[in-house]
N, CA, C and O of each residue as an XYZ file, in Angstrom:
260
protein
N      -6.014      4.063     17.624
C      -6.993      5.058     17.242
C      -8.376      4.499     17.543
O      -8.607      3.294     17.442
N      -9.209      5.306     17.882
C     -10.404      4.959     18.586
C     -11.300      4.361     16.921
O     -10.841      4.470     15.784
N     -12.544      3.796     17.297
C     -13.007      3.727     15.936
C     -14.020      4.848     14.978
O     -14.575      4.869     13.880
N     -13.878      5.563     15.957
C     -14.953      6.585     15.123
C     -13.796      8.018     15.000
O     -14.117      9.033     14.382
N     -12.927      7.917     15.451
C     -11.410      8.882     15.172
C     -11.824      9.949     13.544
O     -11.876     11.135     13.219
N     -12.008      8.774     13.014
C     -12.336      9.227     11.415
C     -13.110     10.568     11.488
O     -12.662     11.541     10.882
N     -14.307     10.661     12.241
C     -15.336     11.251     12.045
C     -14.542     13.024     12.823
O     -15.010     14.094     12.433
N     -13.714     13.001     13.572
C     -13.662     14.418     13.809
C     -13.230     15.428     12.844
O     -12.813     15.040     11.753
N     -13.278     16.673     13.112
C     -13.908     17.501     12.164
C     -12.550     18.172     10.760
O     -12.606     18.781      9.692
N     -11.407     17.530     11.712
C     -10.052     18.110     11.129
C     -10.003     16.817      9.670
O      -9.259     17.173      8.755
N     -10.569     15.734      9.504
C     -10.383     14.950      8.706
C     -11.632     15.337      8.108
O     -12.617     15.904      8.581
N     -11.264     14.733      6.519
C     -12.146     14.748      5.463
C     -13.648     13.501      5.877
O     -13.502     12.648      6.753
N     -14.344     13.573      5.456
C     -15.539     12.657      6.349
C     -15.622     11.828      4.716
O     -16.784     11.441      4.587
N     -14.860     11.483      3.587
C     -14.822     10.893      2.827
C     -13.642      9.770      3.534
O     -13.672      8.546      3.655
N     -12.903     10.515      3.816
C     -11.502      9.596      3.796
C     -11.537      9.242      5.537
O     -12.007      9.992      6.392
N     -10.864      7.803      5.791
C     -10.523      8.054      6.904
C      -9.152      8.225      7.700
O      -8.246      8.129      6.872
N      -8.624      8.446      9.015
C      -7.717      9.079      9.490
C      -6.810      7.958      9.409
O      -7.011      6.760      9.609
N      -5.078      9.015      8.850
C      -4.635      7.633      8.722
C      -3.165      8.661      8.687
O      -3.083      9.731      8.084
N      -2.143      8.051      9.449
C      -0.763      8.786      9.197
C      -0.123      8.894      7.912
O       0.246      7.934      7.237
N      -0.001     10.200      7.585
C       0.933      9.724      6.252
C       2.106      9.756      6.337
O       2.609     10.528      7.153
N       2.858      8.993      5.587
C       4.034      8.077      5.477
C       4.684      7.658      7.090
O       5.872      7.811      7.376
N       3.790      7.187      7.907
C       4.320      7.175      9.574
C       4.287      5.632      9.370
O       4.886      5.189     10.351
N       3.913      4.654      8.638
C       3.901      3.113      8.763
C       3.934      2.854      7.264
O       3.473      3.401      6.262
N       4.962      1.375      7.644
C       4.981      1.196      6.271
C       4.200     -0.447      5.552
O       3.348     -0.928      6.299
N       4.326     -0.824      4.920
C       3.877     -2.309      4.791
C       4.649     -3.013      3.717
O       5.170     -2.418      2.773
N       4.696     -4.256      3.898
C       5.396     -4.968      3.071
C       4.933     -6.047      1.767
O       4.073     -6.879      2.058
N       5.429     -6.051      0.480
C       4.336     -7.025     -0.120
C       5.609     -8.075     -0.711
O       6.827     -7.919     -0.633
N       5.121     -8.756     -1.085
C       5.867    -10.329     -1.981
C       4.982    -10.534     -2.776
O       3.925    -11.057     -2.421
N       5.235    -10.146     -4.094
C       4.285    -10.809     -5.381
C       4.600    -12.093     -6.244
O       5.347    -12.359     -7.186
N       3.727    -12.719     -5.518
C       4.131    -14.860     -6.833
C       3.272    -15.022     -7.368
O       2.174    -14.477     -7.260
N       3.664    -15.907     -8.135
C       2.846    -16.318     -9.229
C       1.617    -17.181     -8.370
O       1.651    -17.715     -7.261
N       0.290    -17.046     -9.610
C      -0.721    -17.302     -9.146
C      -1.035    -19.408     -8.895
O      -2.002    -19.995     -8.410
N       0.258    -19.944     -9.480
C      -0.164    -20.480     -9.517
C       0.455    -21.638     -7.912
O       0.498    -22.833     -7.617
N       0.751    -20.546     -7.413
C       1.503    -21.236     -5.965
C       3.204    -21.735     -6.043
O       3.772    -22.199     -5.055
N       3.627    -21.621     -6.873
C       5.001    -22.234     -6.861
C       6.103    -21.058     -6.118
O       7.307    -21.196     -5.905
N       5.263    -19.941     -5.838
C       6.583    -19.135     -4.861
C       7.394    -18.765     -5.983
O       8.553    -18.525     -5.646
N       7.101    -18.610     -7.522
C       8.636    -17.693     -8.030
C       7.568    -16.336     -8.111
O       6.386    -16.024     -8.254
N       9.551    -15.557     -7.814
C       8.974    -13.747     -8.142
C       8.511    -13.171     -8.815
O       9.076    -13.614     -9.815
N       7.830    -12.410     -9.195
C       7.524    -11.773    -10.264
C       8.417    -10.282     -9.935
O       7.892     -9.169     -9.897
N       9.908    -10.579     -9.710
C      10.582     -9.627    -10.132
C      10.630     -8.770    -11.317
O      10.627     -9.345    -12.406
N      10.686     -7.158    -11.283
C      10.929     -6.355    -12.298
C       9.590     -5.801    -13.229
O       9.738     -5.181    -14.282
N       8.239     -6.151    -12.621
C       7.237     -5.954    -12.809
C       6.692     -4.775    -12.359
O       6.443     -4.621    -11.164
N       6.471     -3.895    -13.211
C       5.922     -2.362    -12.678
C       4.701     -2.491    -11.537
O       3.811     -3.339    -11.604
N       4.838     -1.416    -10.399
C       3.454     -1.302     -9.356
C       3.001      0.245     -9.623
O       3.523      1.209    -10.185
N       1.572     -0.037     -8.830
C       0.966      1.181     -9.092
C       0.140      1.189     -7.807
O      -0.741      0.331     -7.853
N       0.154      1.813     -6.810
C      -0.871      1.649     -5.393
C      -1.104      3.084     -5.219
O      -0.379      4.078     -5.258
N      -2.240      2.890     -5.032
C      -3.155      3.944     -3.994
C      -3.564      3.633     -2.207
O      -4.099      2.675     -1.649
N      -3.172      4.573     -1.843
C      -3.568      4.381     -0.233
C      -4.694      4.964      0.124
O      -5.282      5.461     -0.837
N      -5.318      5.118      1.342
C      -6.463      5.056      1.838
C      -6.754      6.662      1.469
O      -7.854      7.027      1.053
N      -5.771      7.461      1.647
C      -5.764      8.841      2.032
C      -5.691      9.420      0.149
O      -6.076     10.556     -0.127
N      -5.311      8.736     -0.646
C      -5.637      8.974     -2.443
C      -4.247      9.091     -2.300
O      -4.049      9.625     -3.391
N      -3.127      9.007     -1.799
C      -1.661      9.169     -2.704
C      -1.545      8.044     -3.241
O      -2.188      7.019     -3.017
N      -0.558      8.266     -4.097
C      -0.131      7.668     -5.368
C       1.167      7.093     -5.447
O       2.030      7.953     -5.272
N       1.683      5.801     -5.671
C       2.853      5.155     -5.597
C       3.194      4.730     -7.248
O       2.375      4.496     -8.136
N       4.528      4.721     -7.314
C       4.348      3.886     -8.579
C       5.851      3.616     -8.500
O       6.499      4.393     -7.798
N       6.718      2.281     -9.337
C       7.394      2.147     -8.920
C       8.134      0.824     -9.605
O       7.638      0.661    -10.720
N       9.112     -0.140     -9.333
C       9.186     -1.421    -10.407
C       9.410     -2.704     -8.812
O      10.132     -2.593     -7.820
N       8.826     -3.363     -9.056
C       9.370     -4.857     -8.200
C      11.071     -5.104     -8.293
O      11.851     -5.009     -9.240
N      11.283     -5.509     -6.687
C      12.888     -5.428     -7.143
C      13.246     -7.404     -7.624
O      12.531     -8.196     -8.238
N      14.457     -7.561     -7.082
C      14.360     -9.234     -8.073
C      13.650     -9.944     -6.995
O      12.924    -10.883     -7.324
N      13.777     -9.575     -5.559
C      12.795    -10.663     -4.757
C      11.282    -10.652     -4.735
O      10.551    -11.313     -3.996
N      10.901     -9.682     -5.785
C       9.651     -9.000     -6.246
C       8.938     -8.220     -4.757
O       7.781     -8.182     -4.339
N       9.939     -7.783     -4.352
C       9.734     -6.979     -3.112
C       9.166     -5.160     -3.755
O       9.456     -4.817     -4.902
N       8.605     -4.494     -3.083
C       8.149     -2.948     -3.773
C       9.700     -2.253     -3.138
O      10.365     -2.206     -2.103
N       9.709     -1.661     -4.919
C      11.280     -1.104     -4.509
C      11.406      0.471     -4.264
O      12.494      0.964     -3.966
């Protein structure tokens, strides 16, 4: 996508252009203090660029389930 894509007239000029649900991403949540354990079973809550709404529990590899 070009970089000014955002700005044409079919998109909101708050938000910028962005596929919805066409890509996905991946997270791993550890502890802060570096030792690599999961924080399996821990509720999420994300917002994406476009304002939807996720919510959801960490599975045991504290992967978004």
């Amino acid at each position: 996508m070009k970089q000014d894509a955002w700005k044409q007239p079919f998109f909101s000029n708050k938000m910028p252009a962005c596929p919805l649900r066409g890509h996905w991403a991946s997270f791993c949540v550890v502890d802060e203090m570096g030792d690599g354990k999961a924080y399996g079973g821990l509720p999420y809550h994300l917002q994406d660029s476009a304002g939807h709404q996720y919510a959801g529990r960490l599975n045991h590899a504290a992967h978004l389930a």
